[in-house]
DRENDO-1510 file (C-alpha; in Angstrom, 1 decimal, always signed):
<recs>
REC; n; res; u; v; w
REC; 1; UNK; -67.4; -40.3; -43.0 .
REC; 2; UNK; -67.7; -43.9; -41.2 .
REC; 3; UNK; -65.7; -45.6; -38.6 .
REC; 4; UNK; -63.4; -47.0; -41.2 .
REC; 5; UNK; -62.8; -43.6; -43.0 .
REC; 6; UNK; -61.8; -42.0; -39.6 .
REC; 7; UNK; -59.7; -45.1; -38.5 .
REC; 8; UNK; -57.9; -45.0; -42.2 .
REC; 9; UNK; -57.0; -41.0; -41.5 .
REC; 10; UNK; -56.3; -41.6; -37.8 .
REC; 11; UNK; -53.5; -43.7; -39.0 .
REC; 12; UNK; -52.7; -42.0; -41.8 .
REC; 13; UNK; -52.3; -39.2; -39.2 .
REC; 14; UNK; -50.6; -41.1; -37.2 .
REC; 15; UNK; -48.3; -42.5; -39.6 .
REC; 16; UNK; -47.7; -39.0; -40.7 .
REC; 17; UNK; -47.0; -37.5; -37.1 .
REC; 18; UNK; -44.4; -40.8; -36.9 .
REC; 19; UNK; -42.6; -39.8; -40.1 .
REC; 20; UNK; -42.2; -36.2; -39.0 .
REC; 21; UNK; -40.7; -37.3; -35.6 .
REC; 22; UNK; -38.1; -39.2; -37.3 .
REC; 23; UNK; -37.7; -37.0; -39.5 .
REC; 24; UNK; -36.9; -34.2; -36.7 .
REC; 25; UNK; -34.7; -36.7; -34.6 .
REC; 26; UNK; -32.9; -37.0; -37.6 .
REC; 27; UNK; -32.4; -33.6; -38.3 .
REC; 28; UNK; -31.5; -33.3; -34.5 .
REC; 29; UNK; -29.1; -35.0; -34.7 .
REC; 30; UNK; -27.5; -33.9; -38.0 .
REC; 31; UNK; -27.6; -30.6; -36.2 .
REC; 32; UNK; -26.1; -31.9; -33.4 .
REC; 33; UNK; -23.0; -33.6; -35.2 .
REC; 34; UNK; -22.9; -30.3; -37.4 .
REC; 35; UNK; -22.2; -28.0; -33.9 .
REC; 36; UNK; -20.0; -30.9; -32.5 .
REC; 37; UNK; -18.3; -30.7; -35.6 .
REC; 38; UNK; -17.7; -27.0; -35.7 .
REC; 39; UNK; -17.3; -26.9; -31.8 .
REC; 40; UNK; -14.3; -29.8; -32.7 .
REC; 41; UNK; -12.8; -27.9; -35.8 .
REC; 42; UNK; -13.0; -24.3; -33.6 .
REC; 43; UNK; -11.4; -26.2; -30.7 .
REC; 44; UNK; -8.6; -27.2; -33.2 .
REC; 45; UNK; -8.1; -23.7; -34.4 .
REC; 46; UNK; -7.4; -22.2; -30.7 .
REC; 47; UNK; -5.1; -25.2; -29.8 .
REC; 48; UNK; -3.3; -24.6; -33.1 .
REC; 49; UNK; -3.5; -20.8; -32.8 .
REC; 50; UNK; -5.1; -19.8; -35.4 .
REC; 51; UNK; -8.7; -19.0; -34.4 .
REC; 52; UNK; -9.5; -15.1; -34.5 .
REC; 53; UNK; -12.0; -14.9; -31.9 .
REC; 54; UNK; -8.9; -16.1; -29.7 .
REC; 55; UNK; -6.0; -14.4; -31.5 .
REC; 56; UNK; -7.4; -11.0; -31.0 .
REC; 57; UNK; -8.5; -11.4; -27.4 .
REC; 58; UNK; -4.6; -12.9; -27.1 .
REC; 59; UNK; -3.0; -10.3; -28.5 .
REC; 60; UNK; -4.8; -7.4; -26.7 .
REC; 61; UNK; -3.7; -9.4; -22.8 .
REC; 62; UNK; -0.6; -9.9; -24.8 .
REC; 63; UNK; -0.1; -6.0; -24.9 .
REC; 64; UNK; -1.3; -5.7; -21.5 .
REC; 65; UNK; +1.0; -7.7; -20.1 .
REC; 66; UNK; +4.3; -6.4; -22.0 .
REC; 67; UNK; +2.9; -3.0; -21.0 .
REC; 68; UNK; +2.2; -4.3; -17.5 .
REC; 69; UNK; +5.8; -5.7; -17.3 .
REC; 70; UNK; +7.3; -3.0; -18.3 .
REC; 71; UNK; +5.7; -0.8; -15.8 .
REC; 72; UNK; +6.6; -3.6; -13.2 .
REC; 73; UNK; +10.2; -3.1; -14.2 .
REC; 74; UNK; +10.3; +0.7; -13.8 .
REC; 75; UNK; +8.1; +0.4; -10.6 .
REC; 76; UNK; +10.8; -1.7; -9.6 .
REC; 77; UNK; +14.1; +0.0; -10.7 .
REC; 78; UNK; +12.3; +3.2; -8.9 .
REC; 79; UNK; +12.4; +1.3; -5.7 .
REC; 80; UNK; +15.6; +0.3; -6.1 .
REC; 81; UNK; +16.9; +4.0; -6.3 .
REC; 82; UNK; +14.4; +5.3; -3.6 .
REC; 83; UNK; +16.1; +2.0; -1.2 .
REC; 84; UNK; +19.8; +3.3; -2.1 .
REC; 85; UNK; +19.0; +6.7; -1.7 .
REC; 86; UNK; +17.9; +6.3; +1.8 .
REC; 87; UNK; +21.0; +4.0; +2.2 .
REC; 88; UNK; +23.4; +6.5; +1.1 .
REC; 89; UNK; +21.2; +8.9; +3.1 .
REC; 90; UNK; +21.7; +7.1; +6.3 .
REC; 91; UNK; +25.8; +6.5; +5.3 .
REC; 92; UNK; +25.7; +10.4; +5.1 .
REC; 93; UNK; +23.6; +11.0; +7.9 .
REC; 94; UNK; +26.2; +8.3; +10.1 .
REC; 95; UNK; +29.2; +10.3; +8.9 .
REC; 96; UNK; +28.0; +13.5; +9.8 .
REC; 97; UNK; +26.8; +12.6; +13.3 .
REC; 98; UNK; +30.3; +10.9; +13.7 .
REC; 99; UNK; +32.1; +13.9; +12.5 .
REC; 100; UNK; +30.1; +15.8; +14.8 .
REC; 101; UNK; +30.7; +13.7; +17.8 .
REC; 102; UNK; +34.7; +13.5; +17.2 .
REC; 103; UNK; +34.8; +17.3; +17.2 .
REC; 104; UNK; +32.6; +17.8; +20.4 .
REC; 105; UNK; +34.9; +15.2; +22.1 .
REC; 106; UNK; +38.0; +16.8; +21.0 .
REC; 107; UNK; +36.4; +19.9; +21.9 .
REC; 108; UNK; +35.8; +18.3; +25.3 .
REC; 109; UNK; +39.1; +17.1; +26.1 .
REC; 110; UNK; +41.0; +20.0; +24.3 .
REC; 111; UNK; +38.6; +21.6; +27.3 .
REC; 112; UNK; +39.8; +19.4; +30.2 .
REC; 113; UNK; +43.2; +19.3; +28.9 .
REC; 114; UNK; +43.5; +23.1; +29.4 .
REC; 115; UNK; +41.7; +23.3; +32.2 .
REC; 116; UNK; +44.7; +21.2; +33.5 .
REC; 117; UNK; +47.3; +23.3; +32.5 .
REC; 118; UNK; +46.4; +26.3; +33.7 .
REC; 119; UNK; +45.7; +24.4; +37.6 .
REC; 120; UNK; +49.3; +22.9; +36.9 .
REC; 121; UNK; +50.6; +26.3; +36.3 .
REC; 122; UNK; +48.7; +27.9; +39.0 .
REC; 123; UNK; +50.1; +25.4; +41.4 .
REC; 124; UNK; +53.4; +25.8; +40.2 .
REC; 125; UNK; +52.8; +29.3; +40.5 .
REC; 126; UNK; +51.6; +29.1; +43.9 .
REC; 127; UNK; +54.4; +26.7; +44.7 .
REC; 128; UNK; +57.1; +29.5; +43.2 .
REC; 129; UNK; +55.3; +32.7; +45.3 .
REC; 130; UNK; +55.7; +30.5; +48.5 .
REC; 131; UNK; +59.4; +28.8; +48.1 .
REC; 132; UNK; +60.1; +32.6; +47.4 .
REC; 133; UNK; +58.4; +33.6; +50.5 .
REC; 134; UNK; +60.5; +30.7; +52.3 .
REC; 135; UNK; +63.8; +31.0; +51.1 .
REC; 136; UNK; +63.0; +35.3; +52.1 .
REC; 137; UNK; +61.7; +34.8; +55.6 .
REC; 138; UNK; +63.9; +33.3; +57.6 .
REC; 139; UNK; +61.3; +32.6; +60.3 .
</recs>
């Protein structure tokens, strides 16, 4: 092999390696407008609604969140009735107490109020035994 035989194959080889890279750009490239493309199309399917890796994930947070909401709604109804409860508690609790008060207080001045009577009638009692005792003795 001369100079000229080696120079021929170097571009030949050269030429060759040249065709090859084009050849992979291209098919870059293709490959790269084929995933755009399905990347585009699959975008498309979700917007619209109709893609299944996104309808099943939707529908399973769908669940969750009726099931979710409805345990929201009882939580929340339960705290309603627990709050009333304690208010009607507190009503009952107020009416007792008042009750309770009223009757000590009547108590108390059912109390003073015979406690009265019978010093009025002592003193008039006492009054009686010594106008008797003054109306007897005449000095």
């Amino acid at each position: 092999m001369d100079e000229e035989d080696c120079e021929r194959r170097r571009i030949e080889c050269l030429d060759e390696m040249s065709n090859l890279e084009k050849q992979f750009t291209d098919l870059k490239d293709q490959l790269y407008r084929e995933r755009l493309s399905q990347v585009n199309s699959k975008l498309q399917e979700v917007e619209a609604g109709r893609a299944a890796e996104y309808l099943e994930p939707l529908a399973v947070l769908l669940e969750n969140m009726q099931v979710r909401t409805k345990v929201a709604g009882i939580y929340r109804e339960l705290c309603l009735e627990s709050v009333k409860n304690k208010y009607q508690c507190e009503i009952q609790a107020a009416c007792q107490h008042w009750e309770s008060e009223k009757l000590l207080l009547f108590d108390t001045v059912q109390s003073e109020l015979e406690e009265k009577i019978r010093r009025l009638e002592e003193d008039r009692h006492s009054i009686d035994i010594t106008s008797d005792r003054i109306e007897t003795d005449p000095y």
